[in-house]
N, C-alpha and C positions, 0 to 999 in steps of 0.2 A: 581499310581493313575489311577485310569478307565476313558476308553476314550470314548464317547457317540459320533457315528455315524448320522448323520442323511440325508435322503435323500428323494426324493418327495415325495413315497409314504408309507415309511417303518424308523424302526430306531434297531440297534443293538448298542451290547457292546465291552469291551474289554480291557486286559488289558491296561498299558502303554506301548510301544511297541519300544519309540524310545532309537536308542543306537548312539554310533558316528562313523560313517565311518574311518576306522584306514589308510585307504592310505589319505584321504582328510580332517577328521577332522571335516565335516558337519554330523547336526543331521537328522538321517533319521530313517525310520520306520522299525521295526525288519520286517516284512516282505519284504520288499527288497532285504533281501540276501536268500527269499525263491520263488524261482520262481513258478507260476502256473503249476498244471500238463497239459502234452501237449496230440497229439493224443495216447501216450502207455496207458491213462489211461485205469484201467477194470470196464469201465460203470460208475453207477452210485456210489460217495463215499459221504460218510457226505461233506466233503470238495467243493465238484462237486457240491452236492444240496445246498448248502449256498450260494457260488458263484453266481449261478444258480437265487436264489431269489433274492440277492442283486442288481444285475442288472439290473432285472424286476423292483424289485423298482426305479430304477434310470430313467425310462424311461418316458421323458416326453411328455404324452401325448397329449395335448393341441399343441403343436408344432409338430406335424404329420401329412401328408397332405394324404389328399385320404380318400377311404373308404373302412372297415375294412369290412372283411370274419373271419370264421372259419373254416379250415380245417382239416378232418382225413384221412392219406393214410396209406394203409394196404399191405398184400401180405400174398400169404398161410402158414403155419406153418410146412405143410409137406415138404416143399423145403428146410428148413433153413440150411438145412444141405450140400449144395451145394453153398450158398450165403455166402461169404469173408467180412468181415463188410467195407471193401475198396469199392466193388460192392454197398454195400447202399449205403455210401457216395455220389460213382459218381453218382448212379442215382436221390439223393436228386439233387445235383447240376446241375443234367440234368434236373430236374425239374423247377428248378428255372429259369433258361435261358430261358427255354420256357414261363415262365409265367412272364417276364421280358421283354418281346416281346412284351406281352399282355397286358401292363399297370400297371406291377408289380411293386411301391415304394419305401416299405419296407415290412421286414418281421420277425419273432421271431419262433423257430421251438424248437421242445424239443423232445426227443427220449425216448420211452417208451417200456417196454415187457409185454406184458400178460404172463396168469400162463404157455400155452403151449413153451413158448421161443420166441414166433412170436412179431417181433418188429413192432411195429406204429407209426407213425410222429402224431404229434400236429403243427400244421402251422395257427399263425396267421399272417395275409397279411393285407394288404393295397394296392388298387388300386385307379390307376387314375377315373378312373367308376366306376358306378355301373354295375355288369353285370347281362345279360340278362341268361336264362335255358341253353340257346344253348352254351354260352361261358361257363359256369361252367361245362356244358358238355364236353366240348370239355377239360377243364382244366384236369379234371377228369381222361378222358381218354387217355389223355396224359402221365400219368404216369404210366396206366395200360400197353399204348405200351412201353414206356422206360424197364418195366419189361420182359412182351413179348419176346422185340427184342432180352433178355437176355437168353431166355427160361424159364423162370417164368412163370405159369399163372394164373397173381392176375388177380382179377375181378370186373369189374364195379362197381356191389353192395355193395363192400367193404368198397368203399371212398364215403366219407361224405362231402359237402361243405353246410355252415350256414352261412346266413349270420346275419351280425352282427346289428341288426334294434335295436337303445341303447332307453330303457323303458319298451321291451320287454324281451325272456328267451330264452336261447338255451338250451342244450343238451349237457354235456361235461361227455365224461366216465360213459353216463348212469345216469348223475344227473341232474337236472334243474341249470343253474347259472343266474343269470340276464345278460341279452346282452349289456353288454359295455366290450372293450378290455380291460381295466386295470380290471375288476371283470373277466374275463377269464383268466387273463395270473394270474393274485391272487390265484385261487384254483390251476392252474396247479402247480402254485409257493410252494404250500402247497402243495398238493400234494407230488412232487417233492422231498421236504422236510421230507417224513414222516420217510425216514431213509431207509438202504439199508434190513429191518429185512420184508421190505413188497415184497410181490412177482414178483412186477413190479420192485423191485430193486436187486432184491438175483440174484449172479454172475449165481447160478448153473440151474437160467433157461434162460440164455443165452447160444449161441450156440456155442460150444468147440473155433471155430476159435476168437470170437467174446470176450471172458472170458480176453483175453492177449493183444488183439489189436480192443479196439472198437472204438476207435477216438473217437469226439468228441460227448455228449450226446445232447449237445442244443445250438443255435450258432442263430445268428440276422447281418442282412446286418451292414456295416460300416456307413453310412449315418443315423442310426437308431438315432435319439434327447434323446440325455441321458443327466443329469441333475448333475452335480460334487455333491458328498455328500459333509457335513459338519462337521466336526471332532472335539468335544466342550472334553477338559480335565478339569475334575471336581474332587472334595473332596468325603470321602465316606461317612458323610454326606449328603451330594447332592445328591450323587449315590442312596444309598437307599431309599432317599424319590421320587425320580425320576422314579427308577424301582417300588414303590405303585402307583406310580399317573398314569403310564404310565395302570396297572392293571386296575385301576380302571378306565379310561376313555374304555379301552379295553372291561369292564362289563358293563357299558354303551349303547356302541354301540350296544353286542348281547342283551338287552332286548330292543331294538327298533326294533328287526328283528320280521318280521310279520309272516313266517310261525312259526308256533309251532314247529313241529322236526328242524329244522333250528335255532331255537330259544334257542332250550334246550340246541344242543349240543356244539353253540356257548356261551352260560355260559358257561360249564360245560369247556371249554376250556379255558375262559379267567380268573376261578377261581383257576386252576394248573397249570399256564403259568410261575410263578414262581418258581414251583419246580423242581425238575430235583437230580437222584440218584448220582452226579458226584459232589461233593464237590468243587473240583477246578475251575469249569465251570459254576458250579449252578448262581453265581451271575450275571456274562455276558452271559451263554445263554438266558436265561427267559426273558429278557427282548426286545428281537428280535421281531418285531410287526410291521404289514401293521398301521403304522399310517400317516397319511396325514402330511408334513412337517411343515404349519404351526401348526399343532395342536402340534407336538414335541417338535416345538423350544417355544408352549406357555407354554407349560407342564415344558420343563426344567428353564425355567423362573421361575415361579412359586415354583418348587425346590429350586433354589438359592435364593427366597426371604423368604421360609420356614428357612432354614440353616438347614435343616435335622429335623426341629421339626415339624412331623408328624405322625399321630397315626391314625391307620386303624379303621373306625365304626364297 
């Protein structure tokens, strides 16, 4: 029987997954005897980008204290080839301590490559403040010395900090997104997602040392307010009137969207979101959707009082 996830801001599928522990005899969930991949992963994997979103979903926002930035750091491309993906790491980390100093909260970061192999951080933060030119300066170039001290030499103009003024629009990878944290870490989350076949994710414009040992792609403080999903086992009647309604609230949303291109390609997304060439999968992928929790658990309501009789207009 399929088992419907749901969590704050998102809901996925699956099959039924529990079996019984043979030393103890308790039922647990077949992934429990599949552990996460750890730092040997190689970047970015289907596996890694789901993970990746699901957690995003899980992050509840409303319980986050501070106030949010957008961050991009950078470093040249011509170096890459002297930088150990161990050397990024520390100096993510060296980053943070510094800006942990400075009124740092929390944070959420995600690891990306452009076409040339040159890797860039995504950091969104919360701080205690607001800060003023001189401090985002000073954040800035802070991590241009961490690089420096290295013999790097990224530069100033590289890093980006936005902040996040919610009603407003930022700038993410060259797009407009609305300025709220949960609509930034959402495209990135997409993003993220769009499969390892896009060139921010293909192993071979990573840089040889980086292909075998990249550690981690995306990682958020311990303290971060994440929200337990909710795990509903349903009939496959259910299921399939559950994975329509969930489409069709989905086509909803994108023709309320006001920009035009924005508009279209959010149709044209929530009317394929059920298909998928992988037969085994087709039913539990498709059905994976930033949807707001309450609206999940009204939707699957609704499901179960249909009994699976339900017919698309």
């Amino acid at each position: 029987m399929p088992t419907i996830s749901i969590r704050a801001h998102g809901v996925s599928a699956s099959k039924f997954q529990q079996v019984v522990n043979p030393e103890t005899g308790e039922i647990v969930k077949l992934a429990a005897f599949q552990p996460p991949e750890r730092t040997a992963t190689k970047g970015w994997t289907p596996n890694v980008a789901r993970r990746n979103e699901q957690r995003l979903q899980q992050i509840d926002f409303d319980a986050i204290d501070g106030i949010p930035a957008f961050v991009t750091l950078t470093m040249p491309a011509q170096q890459m080839g002297d930088v150990s993906a161990a050397m990024f790491h520390g100096w993510l980390k060296s980053w943070l301590r510094y800006m942990k100093r400075h009124g740092l909260q929390h944070y959420y970061w995600i690891l990306e490559f452009q076409a040339s192999g040159n890797p860039h951080l995504h950091v969104l933060v919360w701080l205690d403040h607001d800060c003023d030119p001189l401090e985002t300066f000073k954040a800035l170039r802070s991590w241009v010395g961490i690089l420096n001290k290295s013999g790097v030499g990224a530069r100033l103009q590289g890093q980006i900090w936005e902040s996040i003024d919610v009603g407003g629009e930022i700038t993410v990878d060259g797009e407009r997104v609305p300025a709220h944290p949960e609509r930034v870490l959402m495209y990135l989350a997409k993003h993220a997602a769009r499969g390892v076949a896009h060139y921010q994710r293909q192993v071979e414009n990573m840089p040889e040392d980086w292909k075998y040992r990249s550690g981690r792609v995306w990682g958020h403080d311990r303290g971060l307010p994440l929200r337990e999903q909710l795990d509903v086992e349903c009939d496959y009647p259910t299921f399939w009137a559950y994975r329509r309604l969930v489409r069709r609230w989905r086509l909803a949303e994108a023709q309320g969207i006001a920009d035009p291109e924005r508009r279209r390609m959010a149709i044209r997304q929530a009317r394929g979101m059920l298909k998928c060439p992988r037969s085994d999968i087709s039913p539990y992928r498709g059905i994976s959707a930033w949807v707001p929790s309450d609206v999940a658990s009204a939707l699957l309501d609704a499901a179960e009082a249909m009994g699976g009789d339900y017919e698309e207009e």
